[in-house]
SEKERO-972221 format. One line per field, with one value per atom (N, C-alpha, C): x negated, z, y negated; residue in one letter; residue number from 1; atom name; chain. Coordinates in nm, 2 decimals, m for minus. Layout:
N
u <- [X; ...]
w <- [Z; ...]
v <- [Y; ...]
code <- [a; ...]
pos <- [NUM; ...]
site <- [CA; ...]
unit <- [A; ...]
END
This chain:
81
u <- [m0.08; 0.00; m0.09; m0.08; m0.12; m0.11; m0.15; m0.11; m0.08; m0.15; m0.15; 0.03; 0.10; 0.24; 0.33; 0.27; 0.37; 0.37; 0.26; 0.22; 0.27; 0.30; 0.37; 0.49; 0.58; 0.71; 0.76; 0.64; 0.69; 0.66; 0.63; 0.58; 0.45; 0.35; 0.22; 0.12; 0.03; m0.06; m0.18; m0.33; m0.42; m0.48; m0.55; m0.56; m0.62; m0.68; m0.72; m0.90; m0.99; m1.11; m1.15; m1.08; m1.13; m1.04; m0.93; m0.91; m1.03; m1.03; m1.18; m1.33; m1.30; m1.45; m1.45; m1.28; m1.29; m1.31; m1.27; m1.23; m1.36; m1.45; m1.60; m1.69; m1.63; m1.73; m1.66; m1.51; m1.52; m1.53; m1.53; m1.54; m1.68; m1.77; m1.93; m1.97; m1.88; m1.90; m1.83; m1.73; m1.66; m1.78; m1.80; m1.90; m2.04; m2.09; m2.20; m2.15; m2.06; m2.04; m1.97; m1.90; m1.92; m2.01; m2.15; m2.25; m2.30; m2.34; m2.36; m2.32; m2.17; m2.06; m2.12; m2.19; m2.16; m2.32; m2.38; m2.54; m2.54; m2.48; m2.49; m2.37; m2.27; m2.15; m2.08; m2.01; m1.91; m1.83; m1.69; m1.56; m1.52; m1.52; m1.40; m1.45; m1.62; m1.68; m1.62; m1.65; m1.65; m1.52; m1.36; m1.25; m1.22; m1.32; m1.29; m1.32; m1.50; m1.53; m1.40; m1.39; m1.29; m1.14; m1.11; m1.00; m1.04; m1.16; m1.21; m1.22; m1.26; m1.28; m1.15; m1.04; m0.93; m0.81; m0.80; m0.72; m0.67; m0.82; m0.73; m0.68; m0.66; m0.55; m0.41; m0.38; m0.23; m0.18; m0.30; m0.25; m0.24; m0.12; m0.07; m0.14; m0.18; m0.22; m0.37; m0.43; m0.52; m0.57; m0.42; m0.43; m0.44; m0.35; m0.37; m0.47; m0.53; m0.67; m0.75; m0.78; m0.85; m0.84; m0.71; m0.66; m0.68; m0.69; m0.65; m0.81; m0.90; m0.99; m1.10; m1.01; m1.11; m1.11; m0.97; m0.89; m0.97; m1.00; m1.08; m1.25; m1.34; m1.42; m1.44; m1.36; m1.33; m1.34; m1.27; m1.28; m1.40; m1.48; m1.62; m1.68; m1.68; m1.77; m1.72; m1.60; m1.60; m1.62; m1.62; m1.65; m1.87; m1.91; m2.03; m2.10; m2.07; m2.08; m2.13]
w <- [0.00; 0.00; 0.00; m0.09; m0.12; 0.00; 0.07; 0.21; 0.14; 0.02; m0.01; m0.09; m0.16; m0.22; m0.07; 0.04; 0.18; 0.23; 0.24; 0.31; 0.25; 0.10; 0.05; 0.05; 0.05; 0.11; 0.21; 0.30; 0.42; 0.42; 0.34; 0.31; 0.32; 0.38; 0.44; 0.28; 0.28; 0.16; 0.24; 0.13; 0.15; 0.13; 0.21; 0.19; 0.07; 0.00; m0.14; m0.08; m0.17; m0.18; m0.11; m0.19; m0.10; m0.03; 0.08; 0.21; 0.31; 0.24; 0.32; 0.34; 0.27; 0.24; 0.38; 0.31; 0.38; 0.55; 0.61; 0.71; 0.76; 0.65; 0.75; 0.74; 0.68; 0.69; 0.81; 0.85; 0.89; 1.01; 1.07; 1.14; 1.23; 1.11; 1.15; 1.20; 1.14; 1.16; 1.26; 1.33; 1.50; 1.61; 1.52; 1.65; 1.66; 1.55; 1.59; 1.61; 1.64; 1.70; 1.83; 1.86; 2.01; 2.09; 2.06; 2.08; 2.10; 2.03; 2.04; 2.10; 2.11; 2.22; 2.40; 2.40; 2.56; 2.57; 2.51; 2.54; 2.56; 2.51; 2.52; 2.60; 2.66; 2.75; 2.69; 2.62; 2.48; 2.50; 2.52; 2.58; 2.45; 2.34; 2.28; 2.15; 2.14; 2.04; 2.05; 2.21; 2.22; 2.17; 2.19; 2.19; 2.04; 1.97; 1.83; 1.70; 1.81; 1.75; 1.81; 1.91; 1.89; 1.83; 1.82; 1.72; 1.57; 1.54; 1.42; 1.41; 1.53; 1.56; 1.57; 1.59; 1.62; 1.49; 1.44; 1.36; 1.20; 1.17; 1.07; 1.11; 1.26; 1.26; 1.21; 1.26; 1.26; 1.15; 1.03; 0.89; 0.80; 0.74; 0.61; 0.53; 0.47; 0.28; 0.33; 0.17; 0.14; 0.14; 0.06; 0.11; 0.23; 0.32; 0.47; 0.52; 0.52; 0.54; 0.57; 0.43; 0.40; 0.43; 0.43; 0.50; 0.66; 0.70; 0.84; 0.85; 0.80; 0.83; 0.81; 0.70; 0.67; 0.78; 0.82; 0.89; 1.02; 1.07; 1.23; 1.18; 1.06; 1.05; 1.06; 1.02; 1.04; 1.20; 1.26; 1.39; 1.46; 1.39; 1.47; 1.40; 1.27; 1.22; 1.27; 1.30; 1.43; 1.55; 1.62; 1.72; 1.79; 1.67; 1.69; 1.74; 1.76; 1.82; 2.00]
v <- [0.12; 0.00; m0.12; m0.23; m0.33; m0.43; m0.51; m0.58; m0.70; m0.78; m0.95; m0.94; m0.87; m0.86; m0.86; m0.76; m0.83; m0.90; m0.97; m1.08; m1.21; m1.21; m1.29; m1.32; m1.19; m1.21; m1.26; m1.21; m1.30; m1.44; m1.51; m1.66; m1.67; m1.55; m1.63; m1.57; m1.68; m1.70; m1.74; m1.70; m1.72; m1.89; m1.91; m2.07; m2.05; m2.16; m2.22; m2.23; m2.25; m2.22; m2.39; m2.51; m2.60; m2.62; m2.59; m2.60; m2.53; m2.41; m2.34; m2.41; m2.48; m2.58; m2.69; m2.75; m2.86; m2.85; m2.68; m2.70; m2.64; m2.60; m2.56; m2.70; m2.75; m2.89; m2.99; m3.07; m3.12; m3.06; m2.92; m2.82; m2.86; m2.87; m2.86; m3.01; m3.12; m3.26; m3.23; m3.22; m3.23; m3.14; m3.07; m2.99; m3.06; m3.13; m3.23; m3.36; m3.40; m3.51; m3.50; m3.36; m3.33; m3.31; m3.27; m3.27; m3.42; m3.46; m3.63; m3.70; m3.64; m3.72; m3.72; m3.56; m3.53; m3.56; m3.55; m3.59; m3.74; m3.83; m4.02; m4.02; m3.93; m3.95; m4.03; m4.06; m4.11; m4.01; m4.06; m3.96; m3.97; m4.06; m4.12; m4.01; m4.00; m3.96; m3.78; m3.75; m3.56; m3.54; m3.65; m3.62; m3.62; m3.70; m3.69; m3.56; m3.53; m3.41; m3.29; m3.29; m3.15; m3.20; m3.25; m3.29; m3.26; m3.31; m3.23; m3.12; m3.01; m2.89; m2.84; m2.90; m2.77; m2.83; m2.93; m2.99; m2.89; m2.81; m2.75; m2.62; m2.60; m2.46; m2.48; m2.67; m2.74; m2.79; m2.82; m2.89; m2.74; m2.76; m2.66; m2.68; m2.80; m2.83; m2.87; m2.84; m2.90; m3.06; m3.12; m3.28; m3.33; m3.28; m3.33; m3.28; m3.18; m3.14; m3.26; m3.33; m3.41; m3.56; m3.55; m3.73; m3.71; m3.62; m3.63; m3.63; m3.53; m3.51; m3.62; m3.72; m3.89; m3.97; m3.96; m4.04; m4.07; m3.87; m3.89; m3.92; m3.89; m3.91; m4.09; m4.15; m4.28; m4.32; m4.26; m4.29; m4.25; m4.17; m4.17; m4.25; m4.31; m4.42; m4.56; m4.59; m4.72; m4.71; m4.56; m4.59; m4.55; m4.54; m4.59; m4.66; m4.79; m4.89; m4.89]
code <- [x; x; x; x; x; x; x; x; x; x; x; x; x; x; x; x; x; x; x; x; x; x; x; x; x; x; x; x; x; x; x; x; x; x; x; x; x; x; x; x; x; x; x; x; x; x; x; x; x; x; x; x; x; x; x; x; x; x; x; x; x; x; x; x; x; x; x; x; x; x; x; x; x; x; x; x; x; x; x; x; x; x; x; x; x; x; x; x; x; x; x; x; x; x; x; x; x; x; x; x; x; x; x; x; x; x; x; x; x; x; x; x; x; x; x; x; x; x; x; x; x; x; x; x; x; x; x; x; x; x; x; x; x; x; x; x; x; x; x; x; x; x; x; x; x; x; x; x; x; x; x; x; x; x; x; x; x; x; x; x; x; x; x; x; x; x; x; x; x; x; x; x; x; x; x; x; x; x; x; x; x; x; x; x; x; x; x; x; x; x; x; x; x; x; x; x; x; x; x; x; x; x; x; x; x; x; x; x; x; x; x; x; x; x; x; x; x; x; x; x; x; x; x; x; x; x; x; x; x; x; x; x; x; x; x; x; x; x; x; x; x; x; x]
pos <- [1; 1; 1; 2; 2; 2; 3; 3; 3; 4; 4; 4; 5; 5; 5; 6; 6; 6; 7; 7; 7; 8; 8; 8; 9; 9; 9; 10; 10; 10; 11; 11; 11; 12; 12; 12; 13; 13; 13; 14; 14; 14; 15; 15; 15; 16; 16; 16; 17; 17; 17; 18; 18; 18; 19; 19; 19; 20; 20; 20; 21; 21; 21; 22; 22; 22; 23; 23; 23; 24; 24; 24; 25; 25; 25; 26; 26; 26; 27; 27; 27; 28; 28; 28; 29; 29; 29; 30; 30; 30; 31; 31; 31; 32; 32; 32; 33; 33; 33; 34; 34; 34; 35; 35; 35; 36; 36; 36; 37; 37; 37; 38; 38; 38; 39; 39; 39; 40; 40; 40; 41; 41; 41; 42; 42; 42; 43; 43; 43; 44; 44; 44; 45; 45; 45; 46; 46; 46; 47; 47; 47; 48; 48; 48; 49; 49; 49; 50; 50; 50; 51; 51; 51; 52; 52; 52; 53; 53; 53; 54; 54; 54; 55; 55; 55; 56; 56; 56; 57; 57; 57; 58; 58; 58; 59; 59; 59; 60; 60; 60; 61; 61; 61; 62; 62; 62; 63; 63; 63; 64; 64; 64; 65; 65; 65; 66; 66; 66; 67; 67; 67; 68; 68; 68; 69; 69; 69; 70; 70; 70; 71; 71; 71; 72; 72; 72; 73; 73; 73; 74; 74; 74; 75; 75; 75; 76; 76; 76; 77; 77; 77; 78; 78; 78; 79; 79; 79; 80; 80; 80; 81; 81; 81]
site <- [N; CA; C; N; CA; C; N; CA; C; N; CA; C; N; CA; C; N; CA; C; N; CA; C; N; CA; C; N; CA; C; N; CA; C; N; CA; C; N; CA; C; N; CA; C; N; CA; C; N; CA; C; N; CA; C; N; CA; C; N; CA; C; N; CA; C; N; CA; C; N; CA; C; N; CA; C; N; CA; C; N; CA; C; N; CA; C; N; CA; C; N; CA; C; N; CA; C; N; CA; C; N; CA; C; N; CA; C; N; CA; C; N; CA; C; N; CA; C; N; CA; C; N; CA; C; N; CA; C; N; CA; C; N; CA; C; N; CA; C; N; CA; C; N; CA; C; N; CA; C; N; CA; C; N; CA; C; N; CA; C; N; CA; C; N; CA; C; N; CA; C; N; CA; C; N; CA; C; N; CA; C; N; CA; C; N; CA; C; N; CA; C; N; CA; C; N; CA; C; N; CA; C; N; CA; C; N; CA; C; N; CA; C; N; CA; C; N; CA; C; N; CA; C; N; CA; C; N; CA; C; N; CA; C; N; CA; C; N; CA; C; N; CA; C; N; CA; C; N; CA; C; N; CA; C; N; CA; C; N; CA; C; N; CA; C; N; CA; C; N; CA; C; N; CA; C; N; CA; C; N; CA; C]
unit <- [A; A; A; A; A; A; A; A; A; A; A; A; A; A; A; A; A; A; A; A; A; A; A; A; A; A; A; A; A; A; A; A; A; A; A; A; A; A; A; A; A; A; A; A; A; A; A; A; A; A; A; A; A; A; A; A; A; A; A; A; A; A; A; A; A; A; A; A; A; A; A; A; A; A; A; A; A; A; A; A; A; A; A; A; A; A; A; A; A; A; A; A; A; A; A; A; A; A; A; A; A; A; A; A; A; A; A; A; A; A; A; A; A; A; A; A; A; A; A; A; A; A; A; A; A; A; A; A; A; A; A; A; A; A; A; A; A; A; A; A; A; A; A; A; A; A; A; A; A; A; A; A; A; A; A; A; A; A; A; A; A; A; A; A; A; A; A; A; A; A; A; A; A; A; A; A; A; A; A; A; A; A; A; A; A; A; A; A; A; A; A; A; A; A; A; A; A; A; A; A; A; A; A; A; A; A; A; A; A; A; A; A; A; A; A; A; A; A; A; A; A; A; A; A; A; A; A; A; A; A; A; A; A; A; A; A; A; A; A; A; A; A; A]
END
């Protein structure tokens, strides 16, 4: 028995090649700027990296992937400072 034709029926599908991308990169970006975060003690920075770190269990698409994932890398590039 073939598992990907059941798994379909039931609605669930295999992500897309760049969702997979997107989510080991901004993945790798949240976990070095959690790191960053807890070594200079920057709350605002570690809370961003794991928001980057857990954010693509919650987003379905590829597009939001990516918007959400600019959105918080944005938020560590203002809060640099």
């Amino acid at each position: 028995m073939d598992p990907l034709p059941a798994l379909s029926a039931l609605g669930l599908e295999l992500p897309s090649p760049a969702y997979i991308f997107g989510a080991i990169v901004f993945g790798l970006v949240g976990w070095a700027a959690f790191r960053r975060g807890r070594s200079s003690g920057r709350r605002t920075t570690v809370w961003l990296g794991v928001a980057l770190m857990g954010y693509p269990y919650l987003v379905p698409g590829t597009v939001a992937l990516y918007g959400v994932g600019l959105a918080l890398c944005a938020g560590l590039y203002f809060d640099r400072g």
